[in-house]
FIRO-914976 format. One record per residue: chain; residue in three letters; residue number from 0; x, y, z of N, C-alpha, C, O, CB in turn. Coordinates in Angstrom, 2 decimals. Atoms other than C-alpha are relative to their C-alpha. Glycine has a CB too. Layout:
<atoms>
+------+------+-----+---------+---------+---------+---------+----------+---------+---------+---------+---------+---------+---------+---------+---------+----------+---------+
! unit ! code ! pos !  n.east ! n.north !    n.up ! ca.east ! ca.north !   ca.up !  c.east ! c.north !    c.up !  o.east ! o.north !    o.up ! cb.east ! cb.north !   cb.up !
+------+------+-----+---------+---------+---------+---------+----------+---------+---------+---------+---------+---------+---------+---------+---------+----------+---------+
!    A !  ala ! NUM !       X !       Y !       Z !       X !        Y !       Z !       X !       Y !       Z !       X !       Y !       Z !       X !        Y !       Z !
...
+------+------+-----+---------+---------+---------+---------+----------+---------+---------+---------+---------+---------+---------+---------+---------+----------+---------+
</atoms>
This chain:
<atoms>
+------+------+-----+---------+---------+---------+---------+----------+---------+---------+---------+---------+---------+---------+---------+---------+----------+---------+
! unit ! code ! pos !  n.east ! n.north !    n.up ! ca.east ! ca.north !   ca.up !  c.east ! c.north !    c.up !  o.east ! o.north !    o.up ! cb.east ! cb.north !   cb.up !
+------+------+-----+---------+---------+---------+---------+----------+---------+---------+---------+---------+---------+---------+---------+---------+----------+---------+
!    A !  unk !   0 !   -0.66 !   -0.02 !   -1.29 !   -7.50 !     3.78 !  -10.58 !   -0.85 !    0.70 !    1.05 !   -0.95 !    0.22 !    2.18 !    1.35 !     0.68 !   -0.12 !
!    A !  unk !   1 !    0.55 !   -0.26 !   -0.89 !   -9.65 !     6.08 !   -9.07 !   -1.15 !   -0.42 !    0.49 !   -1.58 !    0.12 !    1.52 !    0.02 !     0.81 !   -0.07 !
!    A !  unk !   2 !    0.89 !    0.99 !   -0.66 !  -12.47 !     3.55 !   -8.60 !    0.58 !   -0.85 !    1.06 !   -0.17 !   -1.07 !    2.01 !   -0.55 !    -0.89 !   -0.97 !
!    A !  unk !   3 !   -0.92 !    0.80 !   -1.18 !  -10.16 !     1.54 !   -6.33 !    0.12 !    1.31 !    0.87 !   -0.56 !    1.27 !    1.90 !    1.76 !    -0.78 !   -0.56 !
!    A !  unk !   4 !   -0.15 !   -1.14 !   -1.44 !   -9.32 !     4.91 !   -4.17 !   -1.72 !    0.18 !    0.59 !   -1.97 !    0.47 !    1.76 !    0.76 !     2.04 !   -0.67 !
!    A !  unk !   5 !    0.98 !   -0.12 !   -0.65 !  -13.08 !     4.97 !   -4.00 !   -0.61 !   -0.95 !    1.02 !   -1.63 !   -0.81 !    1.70 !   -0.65 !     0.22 !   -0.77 !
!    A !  unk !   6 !    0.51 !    1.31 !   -0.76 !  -13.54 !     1.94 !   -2.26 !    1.13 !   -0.44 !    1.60 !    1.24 !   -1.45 !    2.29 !    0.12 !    -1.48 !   -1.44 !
!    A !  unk !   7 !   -0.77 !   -0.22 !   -1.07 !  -11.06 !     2.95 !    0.42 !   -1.02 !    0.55 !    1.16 !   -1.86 !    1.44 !    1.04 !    1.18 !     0.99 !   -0.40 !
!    A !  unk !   8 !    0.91 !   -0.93 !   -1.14 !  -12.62 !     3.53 !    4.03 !    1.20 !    1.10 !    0.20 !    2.36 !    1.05 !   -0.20 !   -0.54 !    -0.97 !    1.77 !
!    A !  unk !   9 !   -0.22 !   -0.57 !    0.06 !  -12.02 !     6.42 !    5.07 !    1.49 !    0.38 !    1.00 !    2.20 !    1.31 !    0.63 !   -1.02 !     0.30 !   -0.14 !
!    A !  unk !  10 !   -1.20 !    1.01 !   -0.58 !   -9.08 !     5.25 !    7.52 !    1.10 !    0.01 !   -0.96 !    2.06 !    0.73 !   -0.69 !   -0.48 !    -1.62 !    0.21 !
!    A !  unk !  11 !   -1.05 !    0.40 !    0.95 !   -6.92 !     4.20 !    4.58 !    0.26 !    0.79 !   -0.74 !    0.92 !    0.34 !   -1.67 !   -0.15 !    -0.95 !   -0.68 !
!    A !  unk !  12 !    0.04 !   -0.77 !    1.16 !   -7.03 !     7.43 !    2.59 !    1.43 !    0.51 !   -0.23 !    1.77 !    0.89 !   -1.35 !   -1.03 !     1.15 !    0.12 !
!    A !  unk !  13 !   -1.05 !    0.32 !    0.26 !   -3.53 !     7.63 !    3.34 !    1.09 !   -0.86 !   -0.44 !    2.30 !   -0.76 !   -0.24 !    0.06 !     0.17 !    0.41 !
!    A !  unk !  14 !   -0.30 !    1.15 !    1.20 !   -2.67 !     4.95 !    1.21 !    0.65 !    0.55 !   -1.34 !    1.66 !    0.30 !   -2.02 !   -1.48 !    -0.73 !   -0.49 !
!    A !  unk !  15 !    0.09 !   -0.61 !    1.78 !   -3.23 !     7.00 !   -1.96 !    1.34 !    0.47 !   -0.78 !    2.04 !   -0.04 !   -1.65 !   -0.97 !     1.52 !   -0.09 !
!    A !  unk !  16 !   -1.56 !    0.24 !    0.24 !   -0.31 !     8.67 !   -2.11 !    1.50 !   -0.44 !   -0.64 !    2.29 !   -0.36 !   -1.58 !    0.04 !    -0.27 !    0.40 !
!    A !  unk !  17 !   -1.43 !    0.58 !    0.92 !    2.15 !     6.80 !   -1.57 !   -0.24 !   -1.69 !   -0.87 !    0.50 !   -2.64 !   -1.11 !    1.55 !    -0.29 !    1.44 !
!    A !  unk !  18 !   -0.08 !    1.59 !    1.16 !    0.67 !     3.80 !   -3.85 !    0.00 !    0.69 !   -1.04 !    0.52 !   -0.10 !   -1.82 !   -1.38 !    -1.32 !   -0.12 !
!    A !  unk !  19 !   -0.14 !   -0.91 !    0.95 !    0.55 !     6.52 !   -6.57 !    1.71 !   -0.03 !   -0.20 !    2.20 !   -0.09 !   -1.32 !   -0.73 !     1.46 !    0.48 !
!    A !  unk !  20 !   -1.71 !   -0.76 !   -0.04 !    4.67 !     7.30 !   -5.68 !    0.33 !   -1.60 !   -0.44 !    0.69 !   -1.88 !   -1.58 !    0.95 !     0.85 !    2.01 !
!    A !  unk !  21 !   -0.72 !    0.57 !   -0.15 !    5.51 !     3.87 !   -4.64 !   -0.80 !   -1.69 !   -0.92 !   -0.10 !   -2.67 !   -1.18 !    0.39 !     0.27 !    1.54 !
!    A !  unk !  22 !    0.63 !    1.05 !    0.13 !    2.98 !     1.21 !   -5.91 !   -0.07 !   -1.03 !   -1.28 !   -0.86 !   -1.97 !   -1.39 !   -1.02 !     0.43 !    0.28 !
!    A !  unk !  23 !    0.41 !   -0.17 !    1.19 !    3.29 !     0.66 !   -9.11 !    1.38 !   -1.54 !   -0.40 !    2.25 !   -1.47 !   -1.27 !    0.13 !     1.98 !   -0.68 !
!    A !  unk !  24 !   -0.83 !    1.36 !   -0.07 !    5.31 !    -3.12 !   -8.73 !   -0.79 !   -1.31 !   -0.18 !   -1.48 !   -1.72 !    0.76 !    0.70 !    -0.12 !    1.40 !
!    A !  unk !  25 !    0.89 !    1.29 !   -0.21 !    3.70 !    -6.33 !   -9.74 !    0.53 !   -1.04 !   -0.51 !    0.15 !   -2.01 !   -1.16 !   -1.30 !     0.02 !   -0.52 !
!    A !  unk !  26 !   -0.52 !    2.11 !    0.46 !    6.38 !    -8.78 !   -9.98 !    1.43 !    0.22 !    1.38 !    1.93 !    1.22 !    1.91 !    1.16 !    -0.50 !   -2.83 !
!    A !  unk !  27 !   -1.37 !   -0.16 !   -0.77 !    9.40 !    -9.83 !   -7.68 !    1.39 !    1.05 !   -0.29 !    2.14 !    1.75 !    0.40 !    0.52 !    -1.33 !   -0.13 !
!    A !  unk !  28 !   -1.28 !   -0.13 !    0.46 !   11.92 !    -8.96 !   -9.72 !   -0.45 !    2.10 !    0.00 !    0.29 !    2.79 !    0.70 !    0.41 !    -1.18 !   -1.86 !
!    A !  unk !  29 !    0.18 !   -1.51 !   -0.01 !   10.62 !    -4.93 !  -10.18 !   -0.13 !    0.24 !    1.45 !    0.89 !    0.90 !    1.62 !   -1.29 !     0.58 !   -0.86 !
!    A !  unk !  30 !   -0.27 !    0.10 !   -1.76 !   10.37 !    -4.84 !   -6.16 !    1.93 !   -0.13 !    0.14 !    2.37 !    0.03 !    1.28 !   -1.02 !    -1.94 !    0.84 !
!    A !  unk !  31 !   -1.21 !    0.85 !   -0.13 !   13.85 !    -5.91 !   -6.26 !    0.58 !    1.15 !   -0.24 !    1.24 !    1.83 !    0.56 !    0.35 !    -1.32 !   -0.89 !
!    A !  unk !  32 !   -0.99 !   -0.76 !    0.85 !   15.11 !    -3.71 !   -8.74 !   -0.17 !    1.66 !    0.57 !    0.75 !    2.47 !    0.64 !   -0.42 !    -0.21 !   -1.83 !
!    A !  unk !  33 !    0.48 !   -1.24 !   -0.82 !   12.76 !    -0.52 !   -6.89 !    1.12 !   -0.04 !    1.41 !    1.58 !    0.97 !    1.97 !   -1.92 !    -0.22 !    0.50 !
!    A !  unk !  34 !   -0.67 !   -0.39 !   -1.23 !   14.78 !    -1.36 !   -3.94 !    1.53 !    0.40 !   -0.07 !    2.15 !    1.06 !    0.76 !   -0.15 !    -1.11 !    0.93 !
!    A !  unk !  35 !   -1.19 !   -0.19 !    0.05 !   17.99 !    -1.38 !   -5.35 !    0.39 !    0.92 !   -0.58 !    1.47 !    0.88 !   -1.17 !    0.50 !    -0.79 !   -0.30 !
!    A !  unk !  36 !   -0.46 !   -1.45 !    0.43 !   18.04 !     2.10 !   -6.36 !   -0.62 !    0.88 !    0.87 !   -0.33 !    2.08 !    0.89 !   -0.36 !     0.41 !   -1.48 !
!    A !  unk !  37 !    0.36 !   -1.17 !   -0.90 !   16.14 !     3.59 !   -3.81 !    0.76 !    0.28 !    0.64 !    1.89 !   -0.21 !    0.64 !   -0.90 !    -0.03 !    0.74 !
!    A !  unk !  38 !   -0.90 !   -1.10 !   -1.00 !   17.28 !     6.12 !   -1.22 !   -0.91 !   -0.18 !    1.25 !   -2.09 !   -0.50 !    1.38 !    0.10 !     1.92 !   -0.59 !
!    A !  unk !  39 !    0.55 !    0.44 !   -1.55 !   17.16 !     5.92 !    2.72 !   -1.28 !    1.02 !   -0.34 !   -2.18 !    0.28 !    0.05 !    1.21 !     0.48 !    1.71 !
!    A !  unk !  40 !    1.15 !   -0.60 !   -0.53 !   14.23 !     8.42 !    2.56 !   -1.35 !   -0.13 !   -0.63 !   -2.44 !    0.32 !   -0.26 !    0.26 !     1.24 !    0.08 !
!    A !  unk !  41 !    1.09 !    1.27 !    0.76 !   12.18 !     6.20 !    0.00 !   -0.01 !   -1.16 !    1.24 !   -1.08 !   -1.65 !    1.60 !    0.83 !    -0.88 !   -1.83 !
!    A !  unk !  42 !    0.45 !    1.24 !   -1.09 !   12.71 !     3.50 !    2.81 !   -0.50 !    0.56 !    1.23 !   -1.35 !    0.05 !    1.96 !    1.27 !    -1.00 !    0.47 !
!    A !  unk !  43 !    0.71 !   -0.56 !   -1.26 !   12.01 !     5.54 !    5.43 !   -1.18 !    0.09 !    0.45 !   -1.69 !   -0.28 !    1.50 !    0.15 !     0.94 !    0.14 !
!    A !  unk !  44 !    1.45 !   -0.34 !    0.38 !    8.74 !     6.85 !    4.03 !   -0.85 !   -1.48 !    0.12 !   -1.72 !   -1.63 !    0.98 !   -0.06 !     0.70 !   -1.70 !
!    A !  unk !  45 !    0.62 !    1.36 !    0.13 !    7.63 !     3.00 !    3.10 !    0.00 !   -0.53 !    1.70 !   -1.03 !   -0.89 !    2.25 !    1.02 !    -1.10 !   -1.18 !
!    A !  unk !  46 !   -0.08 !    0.42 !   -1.33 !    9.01 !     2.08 !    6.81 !   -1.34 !    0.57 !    0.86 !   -2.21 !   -0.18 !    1.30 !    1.42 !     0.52 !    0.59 !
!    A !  unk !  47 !    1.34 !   -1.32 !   -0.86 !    6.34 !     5.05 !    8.66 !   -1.18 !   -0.67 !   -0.74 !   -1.87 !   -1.52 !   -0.17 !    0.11 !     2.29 !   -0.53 !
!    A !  unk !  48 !    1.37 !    0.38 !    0.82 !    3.62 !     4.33 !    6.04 !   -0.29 !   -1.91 !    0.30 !   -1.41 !   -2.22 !   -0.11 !    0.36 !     0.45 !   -2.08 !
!    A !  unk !  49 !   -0.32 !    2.06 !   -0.45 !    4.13 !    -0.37 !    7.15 !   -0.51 !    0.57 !    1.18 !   -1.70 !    0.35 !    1.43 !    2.01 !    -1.12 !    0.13 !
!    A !  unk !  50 !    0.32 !    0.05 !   -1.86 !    3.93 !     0.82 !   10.92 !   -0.89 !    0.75 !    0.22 !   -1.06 !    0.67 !    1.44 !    1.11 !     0.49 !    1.10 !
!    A !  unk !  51 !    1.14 !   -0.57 !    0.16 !    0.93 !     3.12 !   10.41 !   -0.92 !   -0.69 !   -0.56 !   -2.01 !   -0.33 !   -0.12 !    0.10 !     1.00 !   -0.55 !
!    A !  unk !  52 !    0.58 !    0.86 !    0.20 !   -0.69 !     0.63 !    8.77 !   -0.83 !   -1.29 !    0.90 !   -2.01 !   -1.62 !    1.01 !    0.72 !    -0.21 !   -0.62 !
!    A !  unk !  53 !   -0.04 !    0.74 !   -0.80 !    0.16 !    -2.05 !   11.17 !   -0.82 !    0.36 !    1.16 !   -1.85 !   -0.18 !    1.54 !    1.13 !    -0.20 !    0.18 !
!    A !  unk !  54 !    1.01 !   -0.88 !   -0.89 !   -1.10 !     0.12 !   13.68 !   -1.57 !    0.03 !    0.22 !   -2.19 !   -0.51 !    1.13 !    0.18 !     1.17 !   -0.41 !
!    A !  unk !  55 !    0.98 !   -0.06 !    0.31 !   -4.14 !     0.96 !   12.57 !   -0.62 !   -1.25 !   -0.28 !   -1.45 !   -1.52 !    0.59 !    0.01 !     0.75 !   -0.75 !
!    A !  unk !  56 !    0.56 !    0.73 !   -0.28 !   -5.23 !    -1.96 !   11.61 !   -0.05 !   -0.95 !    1.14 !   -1.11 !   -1.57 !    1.21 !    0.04 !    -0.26 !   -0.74 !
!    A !  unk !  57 !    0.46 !    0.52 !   -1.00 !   -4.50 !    -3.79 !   15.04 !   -0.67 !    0.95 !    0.62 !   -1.01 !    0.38 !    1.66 !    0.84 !    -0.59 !    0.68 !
!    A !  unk !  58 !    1.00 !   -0.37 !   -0.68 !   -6.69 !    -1.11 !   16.38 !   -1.15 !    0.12 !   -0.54 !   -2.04 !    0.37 !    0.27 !    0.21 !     0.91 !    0.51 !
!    A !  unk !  59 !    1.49 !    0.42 !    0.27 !   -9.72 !    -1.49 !   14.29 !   -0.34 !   -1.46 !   -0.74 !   -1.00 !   -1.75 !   -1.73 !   -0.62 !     1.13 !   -0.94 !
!    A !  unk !  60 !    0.05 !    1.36 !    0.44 !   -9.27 !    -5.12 !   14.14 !    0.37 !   -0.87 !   -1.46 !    1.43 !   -0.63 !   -2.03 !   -1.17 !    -0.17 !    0.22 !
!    A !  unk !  61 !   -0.36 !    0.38 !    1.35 !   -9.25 !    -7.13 !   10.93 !   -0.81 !    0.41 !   -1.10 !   -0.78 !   -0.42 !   -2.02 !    0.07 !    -1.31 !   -0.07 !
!    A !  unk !  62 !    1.20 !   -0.32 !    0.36 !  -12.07 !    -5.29 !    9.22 !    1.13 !    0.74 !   -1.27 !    1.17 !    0.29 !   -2.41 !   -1.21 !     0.91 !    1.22 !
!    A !  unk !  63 !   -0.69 !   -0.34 !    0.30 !   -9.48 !    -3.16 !    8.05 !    1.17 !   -0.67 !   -1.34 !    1.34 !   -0.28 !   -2.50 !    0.13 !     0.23 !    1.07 !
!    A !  unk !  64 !   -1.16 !    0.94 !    1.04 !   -6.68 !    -5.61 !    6.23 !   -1.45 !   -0.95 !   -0.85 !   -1.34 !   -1.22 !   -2.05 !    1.56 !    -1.48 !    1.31 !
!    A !  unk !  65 !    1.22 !    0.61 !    0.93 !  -10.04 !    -7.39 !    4.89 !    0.05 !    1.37 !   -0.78 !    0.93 !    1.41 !   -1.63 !   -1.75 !    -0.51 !    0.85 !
!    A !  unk !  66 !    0.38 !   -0.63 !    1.58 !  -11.13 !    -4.27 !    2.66 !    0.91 !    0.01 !   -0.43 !    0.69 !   -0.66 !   -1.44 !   -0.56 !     1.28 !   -0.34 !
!    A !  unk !  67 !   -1.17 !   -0.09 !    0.51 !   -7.75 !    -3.82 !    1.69 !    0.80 !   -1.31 !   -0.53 !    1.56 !   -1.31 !   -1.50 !    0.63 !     0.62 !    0.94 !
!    A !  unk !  68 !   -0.36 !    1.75 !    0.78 !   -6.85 !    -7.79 !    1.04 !   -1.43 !    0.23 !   -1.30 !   -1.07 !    0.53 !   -2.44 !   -0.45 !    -2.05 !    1.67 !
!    A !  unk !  69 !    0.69 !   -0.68 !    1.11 !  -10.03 !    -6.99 !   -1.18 !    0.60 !    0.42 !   -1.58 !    0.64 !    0.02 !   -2.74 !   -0.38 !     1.18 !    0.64 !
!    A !  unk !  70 !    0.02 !   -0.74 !    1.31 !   -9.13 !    -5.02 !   -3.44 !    1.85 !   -0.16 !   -0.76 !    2.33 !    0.34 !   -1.78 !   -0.56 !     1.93 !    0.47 !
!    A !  unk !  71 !   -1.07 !    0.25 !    0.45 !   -5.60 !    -6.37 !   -3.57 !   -0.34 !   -1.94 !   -0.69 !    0.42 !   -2.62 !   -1.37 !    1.21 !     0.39 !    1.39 !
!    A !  unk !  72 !   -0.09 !    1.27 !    0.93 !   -6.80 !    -9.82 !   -4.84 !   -1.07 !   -0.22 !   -0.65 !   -1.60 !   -1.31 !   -0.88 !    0.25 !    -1.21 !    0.63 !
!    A !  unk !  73 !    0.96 !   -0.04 !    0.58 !   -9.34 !    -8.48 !   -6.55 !    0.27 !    0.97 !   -1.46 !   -0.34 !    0.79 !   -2.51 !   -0.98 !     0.40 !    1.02 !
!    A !  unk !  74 !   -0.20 !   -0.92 !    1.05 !   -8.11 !    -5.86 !   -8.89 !    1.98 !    0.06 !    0.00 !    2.77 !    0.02 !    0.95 !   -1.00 !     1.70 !    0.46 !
!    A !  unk !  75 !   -1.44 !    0.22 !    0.11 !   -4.42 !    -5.91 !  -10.63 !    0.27 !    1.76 !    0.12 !    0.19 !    2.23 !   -1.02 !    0.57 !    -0.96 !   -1.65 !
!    A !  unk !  76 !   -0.09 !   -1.19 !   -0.03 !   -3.79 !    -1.94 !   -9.52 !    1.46 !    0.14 !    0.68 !    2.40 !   -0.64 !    0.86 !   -1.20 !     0.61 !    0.64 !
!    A !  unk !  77 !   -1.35 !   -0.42 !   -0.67 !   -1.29 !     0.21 !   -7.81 !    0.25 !   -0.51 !    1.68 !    1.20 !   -0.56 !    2.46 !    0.03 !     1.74 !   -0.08 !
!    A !  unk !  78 !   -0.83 !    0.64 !   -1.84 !   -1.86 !    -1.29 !   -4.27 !    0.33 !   -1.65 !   -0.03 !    0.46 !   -2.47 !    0.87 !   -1.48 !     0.16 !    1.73 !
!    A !  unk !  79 !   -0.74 !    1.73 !   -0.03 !   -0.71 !    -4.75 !   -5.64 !    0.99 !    0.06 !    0.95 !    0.69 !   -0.75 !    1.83 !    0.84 !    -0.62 !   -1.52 !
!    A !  unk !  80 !   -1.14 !    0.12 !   -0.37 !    2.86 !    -4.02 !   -3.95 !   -0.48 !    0.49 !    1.80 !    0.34 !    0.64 !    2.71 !    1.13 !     0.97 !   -1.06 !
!    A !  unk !  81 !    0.76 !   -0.37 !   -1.75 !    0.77 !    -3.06 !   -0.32 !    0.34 !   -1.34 !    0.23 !    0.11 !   -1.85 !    1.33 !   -2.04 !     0.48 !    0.35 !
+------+------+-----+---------+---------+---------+---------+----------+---------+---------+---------+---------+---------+---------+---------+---------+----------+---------+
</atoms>
């Protein structure tokens, strides 16, 4: 896992985290089932951490969601559910 955090710019290091807490989903149905027991401040967190994302990458273009599409269809890890 921590070869994948290494290949994070340095931008995304807030990622780690919560794909450590939250990431750890690699089918519909476990997404599903994560949501239907979470708590507003599990959605909250995921909500802030989506729009910080979003963020960030429309301000350093698509350079950004490229390394990160990377390493999500490149390696079966914890930022599958990103």
């Amino acid at each position: 896992m921590m070869d994948v955090y290494a290949k994070l710019p340095d931008e995304l290091k807030y990622l780690i985290e919560p794909a450590e807490k939250f990431g750890n989903y690699s089918s519909e149905i476990q997404i599903a089932e994560f949501l239907d027991r979470a708590v507003e401040s599990d959605l909250a967190e995921l909500s802030a951490i989506a729009e910080r994302y979003r963020v960030k990458g429309r301000n350093s273009g698509r350079q950004t969601y490229s390394i990160l599409g990377q390493g999500l269809t490149t390696t079966n890890d914890c930022f599958h559910g990103f």
